[in-house]
C-alpha positions as CSV (number, residue, x, y, z in Angstrom):
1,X,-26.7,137.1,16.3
2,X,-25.4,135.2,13.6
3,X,-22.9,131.7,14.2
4,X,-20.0,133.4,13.2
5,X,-20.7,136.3,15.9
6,X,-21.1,134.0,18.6
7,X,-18.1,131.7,18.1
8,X,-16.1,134.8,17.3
9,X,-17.3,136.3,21.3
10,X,-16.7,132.9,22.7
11,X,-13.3,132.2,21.0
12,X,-12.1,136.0,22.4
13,X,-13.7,134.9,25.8
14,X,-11.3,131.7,26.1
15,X,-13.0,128.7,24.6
16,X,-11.8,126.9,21.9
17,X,-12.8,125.6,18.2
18,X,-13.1,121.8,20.6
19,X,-15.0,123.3,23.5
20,X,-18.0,124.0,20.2
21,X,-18.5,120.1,19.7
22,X,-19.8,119.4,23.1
23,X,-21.1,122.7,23.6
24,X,-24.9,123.4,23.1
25,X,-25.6,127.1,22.0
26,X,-27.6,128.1,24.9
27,X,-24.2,126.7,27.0
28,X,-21.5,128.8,25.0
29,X,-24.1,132.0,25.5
30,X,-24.3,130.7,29.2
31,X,-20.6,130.7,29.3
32,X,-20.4,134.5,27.0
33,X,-22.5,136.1,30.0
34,X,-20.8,134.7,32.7
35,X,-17.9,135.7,31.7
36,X,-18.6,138.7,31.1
37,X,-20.1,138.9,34.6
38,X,-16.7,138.3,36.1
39,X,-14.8,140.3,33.7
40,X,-16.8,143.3,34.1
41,X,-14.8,146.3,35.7
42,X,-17.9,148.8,35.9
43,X,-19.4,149.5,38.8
44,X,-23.4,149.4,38.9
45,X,-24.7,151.7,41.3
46,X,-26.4,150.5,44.1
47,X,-30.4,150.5,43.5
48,X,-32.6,152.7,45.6
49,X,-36.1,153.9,46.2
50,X,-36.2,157.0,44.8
51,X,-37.2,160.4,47.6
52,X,-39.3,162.8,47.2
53,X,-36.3,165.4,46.7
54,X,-35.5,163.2,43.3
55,X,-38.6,162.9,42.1
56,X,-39.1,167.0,42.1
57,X,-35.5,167.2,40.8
58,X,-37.3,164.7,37.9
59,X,-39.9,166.8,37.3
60,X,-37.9,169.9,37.8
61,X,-39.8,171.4,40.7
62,X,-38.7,173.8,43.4
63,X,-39.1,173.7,47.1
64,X,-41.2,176.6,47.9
């Protein structure tokens, strides 16, 4: 990611051209992904240990 990338994320994410002199890269990235965190209107589906029904349905088997 170039400089211009990452100031250009941050600036659409609410910080401004000030918040970048007492910012450290690794905070503004810190800042990018917490943001987006917050922001984010998908919803992740819930992990689960996969059964033996998916794992034929992988594999396209067939009970029988």
């Amino acid at each position: 990611m170039s400089l211009e990338l990452l100031m250009t994320s941050a600036i659409k994410r609410g910080l401004l051209l000030s918040d970048f002199e007492d910012m450290t890269i690794g905070m503004i990235l810190d800042y990018i992904m917490f943001y987006d965190d917050q922001h984010s209107t998908s919803k992740q589906d819930e992990v689960r240990d996969a059964t033996q029904a998916d794992i034929n349905a992988f594999f396209g088997r067939r009970k029988g």
